[in-house]
C-alpha distance (Angstrom), angle and dihedral (degrees) to the residues before:
residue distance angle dihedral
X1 . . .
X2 3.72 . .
X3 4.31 136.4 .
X4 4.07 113.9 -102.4
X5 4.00 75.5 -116.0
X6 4.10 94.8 63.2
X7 3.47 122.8 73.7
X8 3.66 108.6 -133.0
X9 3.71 97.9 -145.5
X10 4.28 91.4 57.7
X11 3.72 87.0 32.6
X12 3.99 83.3 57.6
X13 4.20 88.1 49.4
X14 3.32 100.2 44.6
X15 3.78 103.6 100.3
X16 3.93 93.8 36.5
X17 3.42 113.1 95.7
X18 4.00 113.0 -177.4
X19 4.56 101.7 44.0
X20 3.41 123.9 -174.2
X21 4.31 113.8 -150.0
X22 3.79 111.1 -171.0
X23 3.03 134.6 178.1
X24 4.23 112.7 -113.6
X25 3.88 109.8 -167.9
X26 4.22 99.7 40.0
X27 3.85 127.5 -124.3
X28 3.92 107.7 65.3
X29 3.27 96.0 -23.0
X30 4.04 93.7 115.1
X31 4.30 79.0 62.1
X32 3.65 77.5 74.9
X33 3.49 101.0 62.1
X34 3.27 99.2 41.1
X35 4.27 99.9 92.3
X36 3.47 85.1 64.8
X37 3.58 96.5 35.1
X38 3.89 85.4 60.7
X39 3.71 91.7 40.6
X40 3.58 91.1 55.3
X41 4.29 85.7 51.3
X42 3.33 90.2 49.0
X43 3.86 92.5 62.0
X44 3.49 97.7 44.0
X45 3.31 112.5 -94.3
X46 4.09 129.3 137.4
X47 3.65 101.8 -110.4
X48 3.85 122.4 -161.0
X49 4.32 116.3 -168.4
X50 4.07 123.9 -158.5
X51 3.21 138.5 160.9
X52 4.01 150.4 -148.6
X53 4.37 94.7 -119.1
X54 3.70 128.6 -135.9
X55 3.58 90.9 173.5
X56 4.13 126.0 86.5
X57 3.33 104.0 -84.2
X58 3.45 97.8 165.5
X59 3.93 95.3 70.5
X60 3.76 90.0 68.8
X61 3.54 126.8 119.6
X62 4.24 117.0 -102.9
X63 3.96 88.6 -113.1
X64 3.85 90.3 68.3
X65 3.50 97.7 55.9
X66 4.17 109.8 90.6
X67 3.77 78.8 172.9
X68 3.55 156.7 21.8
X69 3.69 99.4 -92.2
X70 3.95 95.6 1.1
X71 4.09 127.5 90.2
X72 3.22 136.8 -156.5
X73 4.26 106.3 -132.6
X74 3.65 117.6 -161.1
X75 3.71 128.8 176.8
X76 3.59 84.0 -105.8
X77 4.12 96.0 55.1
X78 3.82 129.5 107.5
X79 3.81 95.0 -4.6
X80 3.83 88.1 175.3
X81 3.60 93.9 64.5
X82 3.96 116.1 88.5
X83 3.53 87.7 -166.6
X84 3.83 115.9 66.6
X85 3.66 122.3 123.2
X86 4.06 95.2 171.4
X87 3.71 85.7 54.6
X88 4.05 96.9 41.9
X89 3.47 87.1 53.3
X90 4.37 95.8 40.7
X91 4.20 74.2 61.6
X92 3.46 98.2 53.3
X93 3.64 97.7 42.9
X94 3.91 90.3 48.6
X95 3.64 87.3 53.6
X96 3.79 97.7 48.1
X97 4.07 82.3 52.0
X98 4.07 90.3 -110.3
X99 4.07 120.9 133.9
X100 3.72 100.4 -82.1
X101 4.02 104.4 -154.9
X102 3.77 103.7 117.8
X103 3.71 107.1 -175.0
X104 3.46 124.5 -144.1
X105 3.78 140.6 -166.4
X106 4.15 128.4 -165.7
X107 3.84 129.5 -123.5
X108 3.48 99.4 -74.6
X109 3.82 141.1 145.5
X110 3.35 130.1 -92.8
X111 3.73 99.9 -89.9
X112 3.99 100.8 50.9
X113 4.04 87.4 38.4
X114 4.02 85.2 56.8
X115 3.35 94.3 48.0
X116 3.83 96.5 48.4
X117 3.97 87.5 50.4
X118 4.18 90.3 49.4
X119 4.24 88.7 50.4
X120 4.46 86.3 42.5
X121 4.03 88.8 45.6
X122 4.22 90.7 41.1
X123 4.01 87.1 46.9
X124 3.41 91.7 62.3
X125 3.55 121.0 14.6
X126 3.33 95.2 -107.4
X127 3.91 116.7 -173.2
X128 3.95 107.1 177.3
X129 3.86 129.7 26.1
X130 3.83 120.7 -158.6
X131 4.03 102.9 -165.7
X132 3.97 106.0 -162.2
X133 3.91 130.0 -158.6
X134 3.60 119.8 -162.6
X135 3.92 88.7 -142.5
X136 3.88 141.0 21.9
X137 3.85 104.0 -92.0
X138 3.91 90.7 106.7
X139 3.61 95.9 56.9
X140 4.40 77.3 66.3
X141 3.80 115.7 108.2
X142 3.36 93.3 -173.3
X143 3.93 105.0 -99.0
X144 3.81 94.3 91.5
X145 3.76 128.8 118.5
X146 3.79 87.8 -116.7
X147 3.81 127.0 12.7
X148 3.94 95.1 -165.4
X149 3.75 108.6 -150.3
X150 3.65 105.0 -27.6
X151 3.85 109.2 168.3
X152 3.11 116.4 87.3
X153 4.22 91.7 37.5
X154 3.78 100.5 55.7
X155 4.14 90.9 34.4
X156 3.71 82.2 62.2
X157 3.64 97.6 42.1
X158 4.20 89.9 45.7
X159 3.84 78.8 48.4
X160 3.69 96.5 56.3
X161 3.79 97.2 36.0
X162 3.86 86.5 71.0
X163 3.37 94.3 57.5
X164 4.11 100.9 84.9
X165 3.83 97.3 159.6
X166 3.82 89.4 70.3
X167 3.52 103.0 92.5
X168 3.68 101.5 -156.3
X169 4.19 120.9 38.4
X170 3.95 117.1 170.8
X171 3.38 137.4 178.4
X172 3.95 133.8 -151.4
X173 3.32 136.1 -167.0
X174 3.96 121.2 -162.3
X175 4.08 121.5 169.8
X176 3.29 107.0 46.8
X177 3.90 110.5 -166.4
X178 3.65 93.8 16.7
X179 3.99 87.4 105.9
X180 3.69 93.3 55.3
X181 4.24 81.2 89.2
X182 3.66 75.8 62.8
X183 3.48 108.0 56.5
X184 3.93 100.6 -101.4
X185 3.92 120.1 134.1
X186 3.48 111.6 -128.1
X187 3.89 94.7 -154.5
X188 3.87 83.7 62.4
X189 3.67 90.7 53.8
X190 3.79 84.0 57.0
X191 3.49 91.3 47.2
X192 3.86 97.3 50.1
X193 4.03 85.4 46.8
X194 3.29 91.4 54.8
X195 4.19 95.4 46.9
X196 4.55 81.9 49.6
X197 3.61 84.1 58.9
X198 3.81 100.1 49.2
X199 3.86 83.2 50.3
X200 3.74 101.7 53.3
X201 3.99 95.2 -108.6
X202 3.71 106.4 94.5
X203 3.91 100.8 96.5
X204 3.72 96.7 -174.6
X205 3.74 133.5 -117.2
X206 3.89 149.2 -90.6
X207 3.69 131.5 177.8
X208 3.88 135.6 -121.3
X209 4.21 106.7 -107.5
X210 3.74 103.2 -150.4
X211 4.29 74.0 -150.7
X212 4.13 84.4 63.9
X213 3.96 114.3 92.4
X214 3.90 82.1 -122.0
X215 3.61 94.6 51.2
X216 3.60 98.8 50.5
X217 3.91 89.3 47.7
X218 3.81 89.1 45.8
X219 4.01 85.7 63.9
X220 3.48 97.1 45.7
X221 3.80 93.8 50.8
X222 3.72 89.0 44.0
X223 4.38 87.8 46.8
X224 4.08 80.5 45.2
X225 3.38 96.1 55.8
X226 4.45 99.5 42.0
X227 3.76 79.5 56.5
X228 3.87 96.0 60.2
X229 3.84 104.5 24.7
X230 4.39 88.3 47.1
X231 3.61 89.5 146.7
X232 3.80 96.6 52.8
X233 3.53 115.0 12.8
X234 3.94 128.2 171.1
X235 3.62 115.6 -80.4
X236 3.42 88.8 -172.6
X237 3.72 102.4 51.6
X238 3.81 97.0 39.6
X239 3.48 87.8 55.7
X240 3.78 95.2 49.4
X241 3.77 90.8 41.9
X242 4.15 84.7 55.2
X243 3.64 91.1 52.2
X244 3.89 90.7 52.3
X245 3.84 86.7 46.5
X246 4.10 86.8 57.5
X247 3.78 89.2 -115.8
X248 4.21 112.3 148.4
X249 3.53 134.1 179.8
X250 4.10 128.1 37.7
X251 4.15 90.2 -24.3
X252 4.03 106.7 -176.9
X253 3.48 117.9 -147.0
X254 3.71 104.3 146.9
X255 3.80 134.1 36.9
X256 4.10 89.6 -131.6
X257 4.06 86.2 76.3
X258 3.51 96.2 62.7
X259 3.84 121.4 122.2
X260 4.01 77.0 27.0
X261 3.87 124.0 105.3
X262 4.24 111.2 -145.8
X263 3.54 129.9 -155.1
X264 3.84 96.5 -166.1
X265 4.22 95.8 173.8
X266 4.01 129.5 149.2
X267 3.56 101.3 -80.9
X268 3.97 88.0 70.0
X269 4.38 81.1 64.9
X270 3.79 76.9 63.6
X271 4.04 117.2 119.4
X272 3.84 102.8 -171.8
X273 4.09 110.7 -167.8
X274 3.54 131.0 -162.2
X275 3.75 140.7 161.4
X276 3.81 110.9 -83.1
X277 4.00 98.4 -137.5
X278 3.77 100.0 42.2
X279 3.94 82.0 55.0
X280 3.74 99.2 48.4
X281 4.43 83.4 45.8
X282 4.15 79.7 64.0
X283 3.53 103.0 54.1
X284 3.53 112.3 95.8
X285 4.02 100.1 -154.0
X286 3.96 96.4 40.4
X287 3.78 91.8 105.3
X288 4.22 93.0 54.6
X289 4.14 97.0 53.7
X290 3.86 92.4 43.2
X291 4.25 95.1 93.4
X292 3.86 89.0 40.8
X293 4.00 117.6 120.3
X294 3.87 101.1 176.6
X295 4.27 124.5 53.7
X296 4.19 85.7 -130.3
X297 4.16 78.4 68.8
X298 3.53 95.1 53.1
X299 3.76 94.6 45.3
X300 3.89 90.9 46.1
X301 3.98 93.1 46.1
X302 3.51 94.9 47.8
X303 3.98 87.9 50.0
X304 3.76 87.3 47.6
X305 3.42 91.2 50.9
X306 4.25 90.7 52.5
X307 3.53 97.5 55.9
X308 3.78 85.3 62.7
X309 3.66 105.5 57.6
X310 3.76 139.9 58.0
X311 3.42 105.5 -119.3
X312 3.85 124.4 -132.9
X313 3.81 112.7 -104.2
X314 3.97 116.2 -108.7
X315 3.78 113.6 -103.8
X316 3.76 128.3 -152.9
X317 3.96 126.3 -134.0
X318 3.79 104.6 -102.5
X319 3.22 109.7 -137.9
C-alpha cells in the first residue's frame, strides 16, 4: 500500500531498472507512452521503446532485424517509406539527444508477438514492461456494446500475460473518449474501471501538464511528427496533445477529422494505469486468441467469440 502522495504506477517502477514502454494498439500509439517514457529517463532509468507497426516492415534490410519478427528502427531506417512512426519518432529522439532505437513488431498473433517480446526483454534485461494504448479499447473484456478496435491491444496484452518471469507488467491508458469514433461506450469504460479497482488492478491516474518538462516535449514530438506524417497524422495524439494544450470542444488539427465532430476535453490528458495481468484475468475472450499466429486469427476469434454473447447495453453519462 502506497501514501495519497505516491503515485502507484512510479511507486510500482521504482526498483526496476531496465523498462520497456510499447506501444499496444499500432500507428502512433507508442507517442503515447512517451511522457512517461521520458519521465522514466529523466529519473535514471534504462529505457527501451517498441512498438505494434503499421508500416512495411518486411522491406527492411536483414541487419535490422534483432529478431525473428522484431526490428531494430533507426532514424536512418526505411527512408522510402512516408509512413513510419517508429522512425519519425527514432528522429526526434536523436534530435532531443535521447537513445533513438525504437523497436517495432508486425501484426502478428499472439504466439510470434510473444516471442518477439521474450527476444526484446532477453536483449536487454528488461525487468518491467509498461504496454500503452492511445485510447480505451483495452480496458474492453469483450461484453461491451462496442469493443472499438481491439486486436492488436489485447493480442499484446495476451502476449505479455504469458510472460510470468517479468517481474513487473503495467498497463496505461491515455485518450480517454477518443474511441467513442469507434464505437466504445465510455460509461462502460467507467464501469470496467471501476470492476479493476474492486480487483486490486486499477493503479490510479495522473495527467500530462503541458507545464511538466515531459509535457512540453510530448507536444513537440507530437508537432514533430504532424509535420512529417502530413498525409496521415495521429488522431489520437493530436487530440491528446490538444487536451494538454487546454484546447476543448471540436479542435481541428488534421483534415482526416472532417465530417467528424470532436470533443477534445481534459479527461483525454488522462493516463489511467493498471496492472497488466489482473487486466488480461478480465477479458472474457483472452483464452480463444492465445494459439493464434496471424492478426486475421485474432480478428476472426474475437468475432467468433461475439456472436456468442449478449452484449451489455450502451449507457449514457447522466448528467
Amino acid at each position: 500500500m502506497t501514501s495519497l502522495h505516491t503515485n502507484p504506477l512510479f511507486a510500482r517502477l521504482a526498483d526496476a531498472e531496465r523498462i520497456l514502454v510499447a506501444g499496444a494498439g499500432g500507428g502512433f500509439d507508442i507517442y503515447s507512452g512517451l511522457p512517461l517514457a521520458l519521465s522514466l529517463l529523466h529519473q535514471g532509468k534504462e529505457v527501451r521503446l517498441a512498438n505494434l507497426s503499421f508500416s512495411a516492415l518486411e522491406g527492411l534490410p536483414s541487419d535490422d532485424w534483432a529478431a525473428p519478427d522484431l526490428v531494430a528502427v533507426t532514424p536512418e531506417s526505411g527512408l522510402h517509406q512516408s509512413y513510419f512512426p517508429e522512425r519519425t519518432l527514432a528522429q526526434w529522439l536523436h534530435g532531443h539527444g535521447y537513445p533513438s532505437t525504437v523497436y517495432a513488431f508486425p501484426r502478428t498473433g499472439v504466439r510470434p508477438l510473444r516471442a518477439a517480446y521474450r527476444a526484446l526483454v532477453e536483449l536487454h534485461r528488461v525487468d518491467a514492461v509498461v504496454l500503452v494504448d492511445g485510447g480505451t479499447d483495452i480496458l474492453m473484456r469483450g461484453d461491451e456494446a462496442g469493443l472499438g478496435t481491439p486486436e492488436e491491444d489485447l493480442a499484446g496484452v495476451a502476449a505479455l500475460a504469458g510472460l510470468d518471469d517479468i517481474p513487473t507488467r503495467l498497463v496505461v491508458s491515455v485518450g480517454f473518449g477518443v474511441d467513442a469514433y469507434h464505437g466504445v461506450n465510455h460509461v462502460q469504460v467507467l464501469e470496467n474501471i471501476a470492476a479493476l479497482e474492486r480487483d486490486g488492478a486499477y493503479l490510479g491516474a495522473f495527467s500530462i501538464p503541458r507545464a511538466t518538462r515531459e509535457g512540453a516535449l510530448y507536444l513537440d514530438a507530437v508537432e514533430h511528427a504532424q509535420e512529417h506524417t502530413p498525409d496521415h497524422p495521429s488522431i489520437v495524439n493530436g487530440s491528446i496533445a490538444a487536451a494538454v494544450r487546454g484546447s476543448f470542444g471540436d479542435v481541428r488539427f488534421t483534415d482526416r477529422t472532417r465530417g467528424s465532430e470532436l470533443f477534445v476535453n481534459p479527461l483525454m490528458s488522462l493516463c489511467f494505469a493498471f496492472d497488466l495481468p489482473g487486466l488480461a484475468a478480465r477479458c472474457l475472450y483472452l483464452d480463444r486468441i492465445e494459439d493464434t499466429h496471424l492478426m486475421r486469427q485474432v480478428h476472426s476469434r474475437i468475432a467468433a467469440f461475439r456472436e456468442t454473447i449478449v452484449t451489455r447495453p450502451p449507457r449514457s453519462f447522466p448528467h
